[in-house]
C-alpha positions in Angstrom: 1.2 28.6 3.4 -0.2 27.3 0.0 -4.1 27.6 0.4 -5.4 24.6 -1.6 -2.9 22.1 0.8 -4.1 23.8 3.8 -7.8 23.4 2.7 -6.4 19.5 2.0 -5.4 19.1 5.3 -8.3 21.3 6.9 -10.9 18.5 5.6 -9.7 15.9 7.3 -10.0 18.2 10.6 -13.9 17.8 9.8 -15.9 15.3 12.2 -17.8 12.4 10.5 -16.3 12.8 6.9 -13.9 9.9 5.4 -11.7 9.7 3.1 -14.4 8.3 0.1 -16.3 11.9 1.6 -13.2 13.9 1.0 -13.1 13.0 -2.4 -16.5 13.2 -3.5 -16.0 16.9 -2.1 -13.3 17.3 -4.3 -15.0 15.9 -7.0 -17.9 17.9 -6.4 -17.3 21.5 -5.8 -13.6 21.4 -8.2 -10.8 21.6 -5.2 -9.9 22.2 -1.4 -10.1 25.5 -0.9 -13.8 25.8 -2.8 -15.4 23.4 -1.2 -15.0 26.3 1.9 -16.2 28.6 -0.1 -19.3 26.6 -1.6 -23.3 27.8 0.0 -24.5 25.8 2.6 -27.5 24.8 0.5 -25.0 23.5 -2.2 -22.8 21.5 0.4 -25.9 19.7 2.0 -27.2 18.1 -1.9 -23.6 16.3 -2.3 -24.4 12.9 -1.4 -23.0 11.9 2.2 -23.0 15.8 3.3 -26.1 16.7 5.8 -26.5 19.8 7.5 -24.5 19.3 10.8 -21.8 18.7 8.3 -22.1 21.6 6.0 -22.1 23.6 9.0 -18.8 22.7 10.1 -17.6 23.3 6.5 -19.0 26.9 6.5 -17.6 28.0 9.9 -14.2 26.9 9.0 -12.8 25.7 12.6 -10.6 22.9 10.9 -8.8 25.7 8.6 -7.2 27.2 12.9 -6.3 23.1 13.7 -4.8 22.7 9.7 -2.3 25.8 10.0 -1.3 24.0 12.9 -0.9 20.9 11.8 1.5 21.9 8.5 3.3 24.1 11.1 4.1 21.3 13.2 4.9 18.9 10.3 7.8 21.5 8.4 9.1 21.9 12.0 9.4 17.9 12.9 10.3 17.0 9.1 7.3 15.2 8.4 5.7 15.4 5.3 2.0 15.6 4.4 1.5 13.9 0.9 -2.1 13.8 -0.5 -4.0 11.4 -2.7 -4.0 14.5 -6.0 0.0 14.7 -5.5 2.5 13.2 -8.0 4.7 11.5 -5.1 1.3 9.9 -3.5 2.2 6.0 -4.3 1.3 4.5 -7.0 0.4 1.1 -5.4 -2.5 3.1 -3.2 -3.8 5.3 -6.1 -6.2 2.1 -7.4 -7.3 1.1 -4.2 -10.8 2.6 -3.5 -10.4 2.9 -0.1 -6.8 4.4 0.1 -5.9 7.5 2.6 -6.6 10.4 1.4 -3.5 12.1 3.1 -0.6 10.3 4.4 2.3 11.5 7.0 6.0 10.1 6.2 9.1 10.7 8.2 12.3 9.4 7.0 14.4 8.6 3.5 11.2 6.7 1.8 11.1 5.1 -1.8 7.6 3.8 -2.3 7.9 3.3 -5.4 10.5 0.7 -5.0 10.1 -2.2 -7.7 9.2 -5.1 -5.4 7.7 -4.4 -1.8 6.3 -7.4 0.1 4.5 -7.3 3.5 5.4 -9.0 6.3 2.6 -9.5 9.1 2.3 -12.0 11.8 1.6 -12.9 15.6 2.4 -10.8 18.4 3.7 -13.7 19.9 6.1 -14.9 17.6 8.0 -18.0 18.3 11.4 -19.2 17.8 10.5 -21.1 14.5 8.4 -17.8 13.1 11.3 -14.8 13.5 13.7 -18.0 11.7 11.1 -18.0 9.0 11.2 -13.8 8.9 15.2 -14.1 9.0 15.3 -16.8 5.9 13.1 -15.1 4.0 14.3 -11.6 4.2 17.9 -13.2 3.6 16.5 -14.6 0.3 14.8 -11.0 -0.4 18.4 -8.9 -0.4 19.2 -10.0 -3.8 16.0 -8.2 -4.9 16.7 -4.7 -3.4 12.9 -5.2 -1.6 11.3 -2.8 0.4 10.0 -4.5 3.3 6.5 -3.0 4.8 5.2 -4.2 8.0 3.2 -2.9 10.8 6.0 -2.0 14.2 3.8 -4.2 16.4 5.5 -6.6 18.8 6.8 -10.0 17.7 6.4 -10.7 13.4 6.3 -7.1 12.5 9.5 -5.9 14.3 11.4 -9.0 13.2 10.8 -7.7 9.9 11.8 -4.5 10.3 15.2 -5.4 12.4 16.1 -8.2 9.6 15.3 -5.6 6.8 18.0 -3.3 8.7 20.5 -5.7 9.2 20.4 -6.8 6.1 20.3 -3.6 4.6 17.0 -3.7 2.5 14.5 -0.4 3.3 11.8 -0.8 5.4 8.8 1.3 5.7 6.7 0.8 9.1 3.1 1.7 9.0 1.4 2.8 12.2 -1.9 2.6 14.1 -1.1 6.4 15.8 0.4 9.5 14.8 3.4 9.8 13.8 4.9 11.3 16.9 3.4 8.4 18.7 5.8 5.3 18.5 3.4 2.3 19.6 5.0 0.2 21.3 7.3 2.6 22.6 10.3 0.2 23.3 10.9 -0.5 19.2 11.6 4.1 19.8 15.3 3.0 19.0 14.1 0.5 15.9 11.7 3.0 14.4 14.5 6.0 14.8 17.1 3.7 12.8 14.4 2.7 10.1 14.6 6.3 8.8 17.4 6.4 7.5 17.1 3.9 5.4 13.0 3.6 5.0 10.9 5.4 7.6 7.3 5.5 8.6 4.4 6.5 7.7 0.4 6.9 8.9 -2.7 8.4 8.0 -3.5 10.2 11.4 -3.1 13.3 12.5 -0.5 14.4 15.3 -1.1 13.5 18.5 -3.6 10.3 17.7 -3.2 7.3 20.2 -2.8 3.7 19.0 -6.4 3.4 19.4 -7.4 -0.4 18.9 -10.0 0.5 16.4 -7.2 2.4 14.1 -5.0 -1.1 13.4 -7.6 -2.4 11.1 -7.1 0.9 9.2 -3.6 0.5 9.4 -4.0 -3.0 7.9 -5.3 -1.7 4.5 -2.7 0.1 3.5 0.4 -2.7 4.3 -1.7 -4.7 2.1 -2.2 -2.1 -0.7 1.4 -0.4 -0.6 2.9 -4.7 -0.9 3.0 -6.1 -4.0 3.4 -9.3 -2.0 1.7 -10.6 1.4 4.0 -12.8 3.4 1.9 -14.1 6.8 4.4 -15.9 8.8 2.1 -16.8 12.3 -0.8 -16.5 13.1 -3.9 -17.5 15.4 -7.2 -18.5 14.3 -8.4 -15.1 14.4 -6.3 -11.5 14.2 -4.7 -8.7 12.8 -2.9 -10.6 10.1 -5.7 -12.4 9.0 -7.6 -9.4 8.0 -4.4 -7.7 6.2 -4.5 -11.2 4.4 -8.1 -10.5 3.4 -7.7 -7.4 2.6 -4.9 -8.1 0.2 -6.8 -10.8 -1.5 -9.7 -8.2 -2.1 -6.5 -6.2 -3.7 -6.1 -8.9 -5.9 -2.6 -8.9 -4.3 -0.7 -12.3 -3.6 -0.6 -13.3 -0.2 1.4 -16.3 0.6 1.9 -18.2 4.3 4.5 -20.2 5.7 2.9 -23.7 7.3 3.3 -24.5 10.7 2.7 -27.4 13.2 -1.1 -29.2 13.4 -2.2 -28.1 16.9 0.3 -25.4 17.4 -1.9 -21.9 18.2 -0.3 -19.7 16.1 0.2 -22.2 12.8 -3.9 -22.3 12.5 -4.3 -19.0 10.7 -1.7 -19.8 8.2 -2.6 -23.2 7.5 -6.1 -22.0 7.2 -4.9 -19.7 4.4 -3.3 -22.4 2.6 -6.0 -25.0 3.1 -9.0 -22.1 1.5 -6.5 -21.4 -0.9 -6.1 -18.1 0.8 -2.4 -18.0 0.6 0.2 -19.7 -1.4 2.1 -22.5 0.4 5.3 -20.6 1.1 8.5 -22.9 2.1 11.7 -20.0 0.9 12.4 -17.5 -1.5 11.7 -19.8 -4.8 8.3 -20.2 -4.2 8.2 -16.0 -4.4 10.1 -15.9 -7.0 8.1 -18.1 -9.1 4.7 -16.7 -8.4 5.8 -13.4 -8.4 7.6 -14.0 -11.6 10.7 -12.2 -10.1 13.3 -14.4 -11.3 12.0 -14.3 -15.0 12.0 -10.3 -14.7 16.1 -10.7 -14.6 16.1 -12.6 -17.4 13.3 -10.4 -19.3 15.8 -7.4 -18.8 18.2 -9.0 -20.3 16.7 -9.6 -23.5 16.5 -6.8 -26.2 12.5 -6.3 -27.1 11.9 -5.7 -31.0 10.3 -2.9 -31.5 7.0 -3.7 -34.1 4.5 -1.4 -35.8 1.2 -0.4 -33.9 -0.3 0.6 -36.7 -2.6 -2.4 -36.9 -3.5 -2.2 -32.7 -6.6 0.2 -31.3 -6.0 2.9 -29.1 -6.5 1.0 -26.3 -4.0 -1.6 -27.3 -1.5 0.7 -28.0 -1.6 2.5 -24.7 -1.0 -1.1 -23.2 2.0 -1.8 -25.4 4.0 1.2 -24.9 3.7 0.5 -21.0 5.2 -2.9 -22.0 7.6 -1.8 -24.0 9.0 0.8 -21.6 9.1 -2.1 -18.6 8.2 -5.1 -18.8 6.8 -7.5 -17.2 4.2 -5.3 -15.2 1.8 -6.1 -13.1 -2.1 -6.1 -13.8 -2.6 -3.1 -11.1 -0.3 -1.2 -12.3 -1.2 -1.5 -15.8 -4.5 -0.7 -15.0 -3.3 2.4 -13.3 -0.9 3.9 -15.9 -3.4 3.0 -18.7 -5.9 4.8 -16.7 -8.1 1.7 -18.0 -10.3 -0.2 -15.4 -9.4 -3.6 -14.8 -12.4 -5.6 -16.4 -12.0 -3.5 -19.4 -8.1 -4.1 -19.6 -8.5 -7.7 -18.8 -10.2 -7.9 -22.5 -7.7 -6.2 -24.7 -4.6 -8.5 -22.3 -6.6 -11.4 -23.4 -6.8 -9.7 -27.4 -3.2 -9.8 -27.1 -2.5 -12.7 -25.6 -4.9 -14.4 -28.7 -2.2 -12.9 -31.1 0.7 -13.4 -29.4 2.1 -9.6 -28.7 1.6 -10.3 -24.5 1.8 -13.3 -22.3 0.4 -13.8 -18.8 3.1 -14.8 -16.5 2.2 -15.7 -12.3 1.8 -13.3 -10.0 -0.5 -10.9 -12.3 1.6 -10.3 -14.5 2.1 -9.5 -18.4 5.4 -8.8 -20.2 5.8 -9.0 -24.2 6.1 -12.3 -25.9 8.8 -11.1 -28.2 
């Protein structure tokens, strides 16, 4: 067993640290496995790290549970990805409060080209699994990987559309990931993997706690490039995935419902604190998103021009471009390893000369 993933895994074993903690460990003492091996009196002047946990560090009971844990994982087909591997997803490596580790089962591409979320109501009504039918109907002719969260009513409309329409779909879950919650979607979850899968950020074994579904929340909105919330109450769990998306700077859109109908306030909310885009079928999302214009930008041959003339910085952004284009600001931001305010500047250097153009959705492609 590889020491510097089970010292990984061991660290999230370790009472009152987060993910932010785990990093700043990292960071700190250079990998896994020496933070172990780093003095007590070293441990407790990291910021965040007192005594109580420095002690738990140096006695190394989390190391018995990790060796466990990996065990259990190559016996069940599970896999443990952490935030330093290549195969961690891209979407999640800009978001500050991403999972540190995550736990996938199944036949998982998350690095599909266009993942939207769907999140809704538990108590979905006729009119809002229509909506999730039409929509995912519209979505085929994209190849997108649908994310959503295996709760009851919105989120498991998603996933059983996505299946019969043959698109992936990727559920995220509030438990472990031997813990199917709610266990009647067992058969639904089981089919998903195949073509999809699921994935969570808690260990074996962890109940679908109430306090974990906020958690959960964070990373359907970070892992979609798009937010679709198709019902919803005043108050809920997709309001806050909507909120956290926005944060994201993600594109969250809502379908509208009925005045006075319960589960059409949280959406029409949204829309009304231009929250969400008004969402009425597949057009709208393919012009904010920019998705029908990438067909046609694929199309068309780029000419290649000197950089000579560009800074460093301008260059890096114009090779991305060149290789794919249009790309989204996140992503650019990610693969340019340039922050976003500072990216934003040379975009808008660029767009002043005409090399890039700014197209909806947060996105920049070149302008010839």
């Amino acid at each position: 067993m590889e020491q510097e993933r089970l010292a990984l895994v061991a660290l999230h074993f370790i009472s009152g640290i987060g993910d932010t903690t785990v990093r700043q460990l990292i960071s700190y003492c250079g990998s896994a496995e020496k933070v172990f091996k780093t003095p007590k009196g070293k441990l407790t002047k990291i910021p965040g790290i007192g005594p109580v946990i420095a002690e738990t560090i140096i006695k190394g009971k989390p190391v018995e549970k990790a060796e466990k844990e990996i065990s259990r994982a190559e016996r069940e087909g599970v896999e443990i990805l952490f935030y330093t591997d290549k195969k961690y997803p891209s979407r999640l490596k800009h978001i500050p409060d991403a999972p540190s580790m995550l736990y996938l089962k199944g036949n998982i591409d998350l690095e599909n080209p266009k993942t939207v979320g769907i999140v809704g109501t538990r108590q979905a009504t006729a009119y809002g699994k229509d909506q999730v039918e039409k929509i995912i109907q519209g979505l085929v002719a994209h190849g997108t990987l649908i994310v959503s969260g295996l709760a009851y009513g919105i989120d498991i409309q998603a996933h059983k559309q996505a299946l019969k329409h043959n698109l992936p779909t990727v559920g995220i879950m509030g438990s472990g990931i031997d813990v199917i919650y709610p266990a009647t979607h067992k058969e639904t979850a089981t089919k998903m993997q195949a073509h999809g899968g699921l994935i969570t950020e808690n260990p074996f074994g962890t109940k679908p706690d109430a306090f974990n579904f906020p958690q959960r929340n964070r990373i359907i909105a970070g892992l979609a490039d798009a937010l679709i919330v198709v019902e919803a109450a005043e108050k809920g769990g997709a309001l806050i995935t909507a909120e956290i998306a926005n944060s994201y700077n993600k594109d969250v859109f809502a379908f509208p419902g009925s005045i006075g109908e319960t589960y059409s306030a949280g959406c029409n909310n949204l829309i009304k604190t231009n929250k969400a885009h008004l969402l009425t079928g597949i057009k709208d999302i393919e012009y904010i998103m920019n998705w029908a214009a990438d067909n046609d930008t694929v199309k068309k041959k780029v000419t290649p021009f000197s950089l000579d003339s560009f800074t460093d910085n301008e260059k890096t952004v114009l090779l991305l471009l060149l290789e794919k284009s249009p790309l989204i600001l996140d992503e650019l931001s990610w693969k340019s390893n340039l922050p976003v305010s500072q990216l934003a500047s040379v975009l808008l250097g660029l767009e002043f000369n005409g090399i890039v153009k700014s197209l909806p959705g947060k996105m920049y492609a070149l302008s010839r």
